[in-house]
Z-matrix of the N, CA and C atoms (Angstrom, degrees):
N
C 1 1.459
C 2 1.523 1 108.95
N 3 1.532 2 132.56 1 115.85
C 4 1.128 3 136.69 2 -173.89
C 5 2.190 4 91.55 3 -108.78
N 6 1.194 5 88.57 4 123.85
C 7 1.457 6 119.81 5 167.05
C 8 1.567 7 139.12 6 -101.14
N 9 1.336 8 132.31 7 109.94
C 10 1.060 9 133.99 8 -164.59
C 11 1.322 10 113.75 9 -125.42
N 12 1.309 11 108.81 10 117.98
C 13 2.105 12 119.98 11 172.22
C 14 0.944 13 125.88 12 -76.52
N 15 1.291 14 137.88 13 162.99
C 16 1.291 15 132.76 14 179.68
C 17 1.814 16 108.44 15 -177.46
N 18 1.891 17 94.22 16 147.47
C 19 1.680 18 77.22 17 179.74
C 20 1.460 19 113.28 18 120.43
N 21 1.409 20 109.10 19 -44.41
C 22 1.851 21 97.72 20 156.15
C 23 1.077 22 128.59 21 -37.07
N 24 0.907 23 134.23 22 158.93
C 25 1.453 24 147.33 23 163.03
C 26 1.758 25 124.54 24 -171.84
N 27 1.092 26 133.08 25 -138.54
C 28 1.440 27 150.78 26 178.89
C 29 1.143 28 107.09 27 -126.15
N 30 1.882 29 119.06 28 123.70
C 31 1.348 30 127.37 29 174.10
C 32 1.160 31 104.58 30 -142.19
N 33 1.350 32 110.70 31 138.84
C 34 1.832 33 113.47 32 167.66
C 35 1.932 34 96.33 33 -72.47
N 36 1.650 35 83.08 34 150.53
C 37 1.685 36 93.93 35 163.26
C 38 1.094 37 129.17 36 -34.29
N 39 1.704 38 144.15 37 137.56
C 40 1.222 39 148.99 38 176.52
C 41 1.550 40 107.65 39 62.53
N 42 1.564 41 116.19 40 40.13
C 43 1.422 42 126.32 41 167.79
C 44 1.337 43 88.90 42 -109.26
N 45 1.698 44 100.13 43 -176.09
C 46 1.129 45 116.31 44 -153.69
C 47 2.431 46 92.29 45 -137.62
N 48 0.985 47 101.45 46 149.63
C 49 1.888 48 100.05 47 165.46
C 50 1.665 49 88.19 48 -162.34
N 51 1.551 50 102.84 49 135.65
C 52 1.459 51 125.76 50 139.52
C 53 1.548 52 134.10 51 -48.92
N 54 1.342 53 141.41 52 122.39
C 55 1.213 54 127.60 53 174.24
C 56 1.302 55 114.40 54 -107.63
N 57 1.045 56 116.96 55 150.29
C 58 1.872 57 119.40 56 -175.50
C 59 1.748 58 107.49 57 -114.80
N 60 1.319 59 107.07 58 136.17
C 61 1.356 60 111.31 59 169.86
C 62 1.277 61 123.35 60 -119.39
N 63 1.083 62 141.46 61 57.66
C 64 1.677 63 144.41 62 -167.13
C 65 1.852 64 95.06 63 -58.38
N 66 1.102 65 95.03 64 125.32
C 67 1.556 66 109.93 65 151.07
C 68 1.582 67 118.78 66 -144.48
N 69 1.868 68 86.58 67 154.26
C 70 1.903 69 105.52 68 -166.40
C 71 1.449 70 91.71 69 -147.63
N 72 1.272 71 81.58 70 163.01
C 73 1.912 72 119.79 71 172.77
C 74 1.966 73 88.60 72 53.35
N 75 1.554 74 83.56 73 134.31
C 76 1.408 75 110.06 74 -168.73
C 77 1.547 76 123.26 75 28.05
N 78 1.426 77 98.06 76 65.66
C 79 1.747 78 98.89 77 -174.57
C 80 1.824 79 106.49 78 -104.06
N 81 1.757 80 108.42 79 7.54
C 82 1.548 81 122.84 80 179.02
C 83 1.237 82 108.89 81 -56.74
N 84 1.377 83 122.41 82 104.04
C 85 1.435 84 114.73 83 149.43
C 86 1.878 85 94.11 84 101.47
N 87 0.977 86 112.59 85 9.71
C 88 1.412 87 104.87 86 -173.36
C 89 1.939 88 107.03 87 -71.54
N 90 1.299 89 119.62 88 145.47
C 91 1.189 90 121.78 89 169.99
C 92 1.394 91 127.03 90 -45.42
N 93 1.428 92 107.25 91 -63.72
C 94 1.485 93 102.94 92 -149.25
C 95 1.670 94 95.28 93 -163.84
N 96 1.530 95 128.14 94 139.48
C 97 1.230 96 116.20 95 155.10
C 98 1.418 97 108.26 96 -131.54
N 99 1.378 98 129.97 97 -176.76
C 100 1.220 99 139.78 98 -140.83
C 101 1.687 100 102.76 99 -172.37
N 102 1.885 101 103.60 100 172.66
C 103 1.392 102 128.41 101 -164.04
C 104 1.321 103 106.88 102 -133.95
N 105 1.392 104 126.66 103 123.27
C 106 1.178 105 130.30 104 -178.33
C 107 1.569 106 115.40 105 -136.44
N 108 1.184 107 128.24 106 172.46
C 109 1.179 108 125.17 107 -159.30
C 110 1.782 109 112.17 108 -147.41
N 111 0.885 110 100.09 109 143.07
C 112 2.092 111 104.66 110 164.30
C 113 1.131 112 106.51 111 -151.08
N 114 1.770 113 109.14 112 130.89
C 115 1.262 114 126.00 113 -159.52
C 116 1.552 115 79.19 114 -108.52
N 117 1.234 116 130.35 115 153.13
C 118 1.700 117 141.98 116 147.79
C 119 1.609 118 102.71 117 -31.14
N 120 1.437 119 103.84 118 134.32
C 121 1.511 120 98.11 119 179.37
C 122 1.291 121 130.96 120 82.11
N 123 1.833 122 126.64 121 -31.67
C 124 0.913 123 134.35 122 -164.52
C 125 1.502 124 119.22 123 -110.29
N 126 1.450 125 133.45 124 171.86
C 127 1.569 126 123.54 125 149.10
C 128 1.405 127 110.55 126 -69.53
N 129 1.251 128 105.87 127 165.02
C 130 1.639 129 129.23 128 168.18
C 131 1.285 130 105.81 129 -61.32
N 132 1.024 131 128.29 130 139.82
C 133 1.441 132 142.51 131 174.83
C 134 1.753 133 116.48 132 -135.32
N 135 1.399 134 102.16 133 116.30
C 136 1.462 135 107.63 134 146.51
C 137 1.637 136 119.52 135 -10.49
N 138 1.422 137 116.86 136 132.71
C 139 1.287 138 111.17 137 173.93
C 140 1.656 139 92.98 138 -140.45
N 141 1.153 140 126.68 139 -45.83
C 142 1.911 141 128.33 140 -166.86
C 143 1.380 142 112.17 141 -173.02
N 144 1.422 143 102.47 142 153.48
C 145 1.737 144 95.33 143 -164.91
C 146 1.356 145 97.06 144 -152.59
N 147 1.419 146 124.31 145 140.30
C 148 1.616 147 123.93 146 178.81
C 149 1.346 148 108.80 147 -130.00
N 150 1.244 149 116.63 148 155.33
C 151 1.464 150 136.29 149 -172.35
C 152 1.575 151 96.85 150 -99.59
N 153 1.355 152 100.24 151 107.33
C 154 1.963 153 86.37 152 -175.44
C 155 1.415 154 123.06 153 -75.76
N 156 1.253 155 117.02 154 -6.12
C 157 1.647 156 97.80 155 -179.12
C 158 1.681 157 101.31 156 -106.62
N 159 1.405 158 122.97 157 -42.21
C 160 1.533 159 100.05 158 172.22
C 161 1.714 160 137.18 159 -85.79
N 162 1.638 161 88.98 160 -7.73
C 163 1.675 162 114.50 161 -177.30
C 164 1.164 163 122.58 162 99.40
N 165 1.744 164 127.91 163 7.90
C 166 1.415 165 120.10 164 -141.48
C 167 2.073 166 81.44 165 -73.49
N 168 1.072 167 106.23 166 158.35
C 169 1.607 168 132.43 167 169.91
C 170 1.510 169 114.40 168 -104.27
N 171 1.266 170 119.59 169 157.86
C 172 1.234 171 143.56 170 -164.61
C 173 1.483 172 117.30 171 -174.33
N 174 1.562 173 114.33 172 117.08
C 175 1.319 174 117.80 173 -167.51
C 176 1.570 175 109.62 174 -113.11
N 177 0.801 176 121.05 175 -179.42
C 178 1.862 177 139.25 176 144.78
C 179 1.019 178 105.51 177 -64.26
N 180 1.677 179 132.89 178 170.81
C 181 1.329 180 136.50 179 176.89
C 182 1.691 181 92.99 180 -111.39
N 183 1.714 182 125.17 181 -6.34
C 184 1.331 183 111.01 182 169.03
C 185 1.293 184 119.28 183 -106.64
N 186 1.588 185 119.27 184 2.40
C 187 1.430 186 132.12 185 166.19
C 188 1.669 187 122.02 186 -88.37
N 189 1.506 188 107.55 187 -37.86
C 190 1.590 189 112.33 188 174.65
C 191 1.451 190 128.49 189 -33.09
N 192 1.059 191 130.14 190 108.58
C 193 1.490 192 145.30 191 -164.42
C 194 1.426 193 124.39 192 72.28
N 195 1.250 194 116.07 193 6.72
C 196 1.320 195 135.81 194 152.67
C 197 1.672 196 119.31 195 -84.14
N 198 1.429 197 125.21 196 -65.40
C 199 1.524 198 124.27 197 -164.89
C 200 1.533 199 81.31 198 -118.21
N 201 1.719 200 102.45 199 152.11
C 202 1.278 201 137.32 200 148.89
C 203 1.199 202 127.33 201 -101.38
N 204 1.711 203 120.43 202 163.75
C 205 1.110 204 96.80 203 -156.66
C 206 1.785 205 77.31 204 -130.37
N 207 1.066 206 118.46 205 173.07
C 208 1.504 207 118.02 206 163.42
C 209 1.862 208 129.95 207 177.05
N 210 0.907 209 96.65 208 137.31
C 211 1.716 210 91.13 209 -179.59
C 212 1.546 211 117.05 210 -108.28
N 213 0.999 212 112.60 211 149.71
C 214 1.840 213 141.29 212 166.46
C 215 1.527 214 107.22 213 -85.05
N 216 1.095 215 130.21 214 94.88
C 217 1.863 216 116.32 215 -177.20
C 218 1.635 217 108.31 216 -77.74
N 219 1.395 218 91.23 217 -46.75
C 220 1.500 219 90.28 218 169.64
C 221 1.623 220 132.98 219 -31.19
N 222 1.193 221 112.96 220 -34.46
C 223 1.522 222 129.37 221 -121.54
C 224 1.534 223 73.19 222 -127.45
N 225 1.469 224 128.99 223 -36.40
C 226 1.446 225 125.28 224 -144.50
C 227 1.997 226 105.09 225 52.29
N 228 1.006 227 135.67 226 69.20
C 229 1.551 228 142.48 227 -167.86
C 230 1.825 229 105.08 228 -144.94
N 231 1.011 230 95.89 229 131.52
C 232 1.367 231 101.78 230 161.10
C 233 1.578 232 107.52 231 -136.79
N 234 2.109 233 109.43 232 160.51
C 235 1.339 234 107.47 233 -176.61
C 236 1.006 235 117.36 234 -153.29
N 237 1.473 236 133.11 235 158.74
C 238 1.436 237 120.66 236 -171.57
C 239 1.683 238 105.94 237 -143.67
N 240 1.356 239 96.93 238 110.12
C 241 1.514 240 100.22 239 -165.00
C 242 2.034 241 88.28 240 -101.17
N 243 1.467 242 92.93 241 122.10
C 244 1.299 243 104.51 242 159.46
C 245 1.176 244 144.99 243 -134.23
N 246 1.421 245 112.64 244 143.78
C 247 1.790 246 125.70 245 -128.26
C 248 1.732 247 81.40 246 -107.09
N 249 1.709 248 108.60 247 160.47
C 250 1.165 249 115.42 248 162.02
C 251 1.698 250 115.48 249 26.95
N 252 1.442 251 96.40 250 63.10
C 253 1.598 252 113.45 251 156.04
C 254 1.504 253 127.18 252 -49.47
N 255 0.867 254 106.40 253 135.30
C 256 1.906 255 96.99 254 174.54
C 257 1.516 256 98.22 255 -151.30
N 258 1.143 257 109.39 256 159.05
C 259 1.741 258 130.85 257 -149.76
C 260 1.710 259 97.81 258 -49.89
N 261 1.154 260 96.60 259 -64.84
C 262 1.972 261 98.93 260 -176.56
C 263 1.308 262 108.90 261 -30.58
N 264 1.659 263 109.40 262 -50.45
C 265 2.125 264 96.35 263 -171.14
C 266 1.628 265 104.66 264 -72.86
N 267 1.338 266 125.86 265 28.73
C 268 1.237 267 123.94 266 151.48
C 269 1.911 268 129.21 267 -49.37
N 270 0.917 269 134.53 268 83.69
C 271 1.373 270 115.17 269 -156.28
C 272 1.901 271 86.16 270 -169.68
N 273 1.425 272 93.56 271 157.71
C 274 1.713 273 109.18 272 179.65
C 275 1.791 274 85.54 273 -78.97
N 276 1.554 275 101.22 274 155.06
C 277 1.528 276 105.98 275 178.54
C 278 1.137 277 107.95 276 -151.63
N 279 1.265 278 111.56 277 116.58
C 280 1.824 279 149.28 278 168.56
C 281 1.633 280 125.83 279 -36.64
N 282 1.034 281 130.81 280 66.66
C 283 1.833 282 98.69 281 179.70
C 284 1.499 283 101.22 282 -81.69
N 285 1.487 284 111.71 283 151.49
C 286 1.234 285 129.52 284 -176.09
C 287 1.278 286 114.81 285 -144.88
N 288 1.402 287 130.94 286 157.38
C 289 1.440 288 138.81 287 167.26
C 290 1.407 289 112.28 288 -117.21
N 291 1.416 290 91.80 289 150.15
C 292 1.824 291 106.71 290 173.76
C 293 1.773 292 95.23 291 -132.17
N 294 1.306 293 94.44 292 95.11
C 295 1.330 294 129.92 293 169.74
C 296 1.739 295 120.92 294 -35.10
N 297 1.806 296 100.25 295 -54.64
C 298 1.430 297 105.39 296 179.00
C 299 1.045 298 122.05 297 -100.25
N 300 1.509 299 132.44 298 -9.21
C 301 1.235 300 148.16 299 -149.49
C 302 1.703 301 123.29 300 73.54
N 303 0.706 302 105.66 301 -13.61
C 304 1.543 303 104.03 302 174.71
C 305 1.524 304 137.37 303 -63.03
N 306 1.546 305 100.43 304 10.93
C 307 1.445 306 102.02 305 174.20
C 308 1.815 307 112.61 306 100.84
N 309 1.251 308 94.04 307 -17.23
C 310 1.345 309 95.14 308 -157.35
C 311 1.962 310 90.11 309 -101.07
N 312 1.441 311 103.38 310 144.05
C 313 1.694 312 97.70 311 178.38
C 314 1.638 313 95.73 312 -103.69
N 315 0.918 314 112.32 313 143.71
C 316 1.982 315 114.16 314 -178.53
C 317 1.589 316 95.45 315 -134.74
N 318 1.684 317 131.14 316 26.17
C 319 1.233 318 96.46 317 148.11
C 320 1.504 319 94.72 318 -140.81
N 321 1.182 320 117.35 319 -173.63
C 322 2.122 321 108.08 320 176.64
C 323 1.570 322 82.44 321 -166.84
N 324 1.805 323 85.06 322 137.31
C 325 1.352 324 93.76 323 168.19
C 326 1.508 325 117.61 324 -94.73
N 327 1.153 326 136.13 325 -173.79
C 328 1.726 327 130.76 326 176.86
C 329 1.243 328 140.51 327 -71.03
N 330 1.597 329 110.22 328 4.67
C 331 1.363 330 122.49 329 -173.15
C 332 1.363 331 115.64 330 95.49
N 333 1.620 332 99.06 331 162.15
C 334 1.658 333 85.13 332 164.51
C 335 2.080 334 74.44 333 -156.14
N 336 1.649 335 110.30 334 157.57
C 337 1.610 336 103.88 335 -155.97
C 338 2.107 337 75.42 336 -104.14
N 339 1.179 338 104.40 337 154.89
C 340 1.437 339 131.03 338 -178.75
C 341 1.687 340 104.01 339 -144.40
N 342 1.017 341 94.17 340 112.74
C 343 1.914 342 119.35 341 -164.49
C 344 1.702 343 113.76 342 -130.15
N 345 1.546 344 100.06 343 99.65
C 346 1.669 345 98.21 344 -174.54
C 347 1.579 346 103.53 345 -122.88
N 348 1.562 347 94.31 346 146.48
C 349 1.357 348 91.32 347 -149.45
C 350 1.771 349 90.79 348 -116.79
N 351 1.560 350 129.03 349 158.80
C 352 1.261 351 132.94 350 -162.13
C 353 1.777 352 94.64 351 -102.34
């Protein structure tokens, strides 16, 4: 499964940016993909995660009612539109899949950098 991000950019605080997740080649039947993050300095962290065929959602406890999470099946696409940015969710951000369901993500796409400025 080759994965592609899109959608970072530069936002002042309490803006808002869309993220794009294109995925191809063997994306049939896959479980679930998800949003992850690395701030400079830090580990990767969990940010949102979707169940692709019924939609169930899964957030962060510092993203909840801020970012959504959502998929296109058609499209093979996933996206993460996030509301009221503030400096901390500054960080490069990951979409990934977990193929079997088990929790585990086995593919990552290359990032895309998300930069909010105070």
């Amino acid at each position: 499964v080759q994965l592609q991000a899109s959608g970072g950019g530069l936002v002042q605080a309490g803006g808002s940016l869309r993220l794009s997740c294109a995925a191809s080649g063997g994306t049939f039947n896959i479980y679930g993909m998800g949003w992850f993050r690395q701030a400079p300095g830090k580990d990767r962290e969990f940010v949102a995660a979707i169940q692709w065929r019924v939609g169930i959602t899964l957030y962060a406890d510092s993203v909840k009612g801020r970012f959504t999470i959502s998929r296109e099946n058609a499209k093979n696409a996933m996206y993460l539109q996030m509301n009221g940015l503030k400096p901390e969710d500054t960080a490069v951000y990951y979409c990934a899949v977990d193929k079997q369901g088990g929790g585990e993500y086995d593919f990552w796409g290359q990032g895309t950098q998300v930069t909010v400025s105070s």
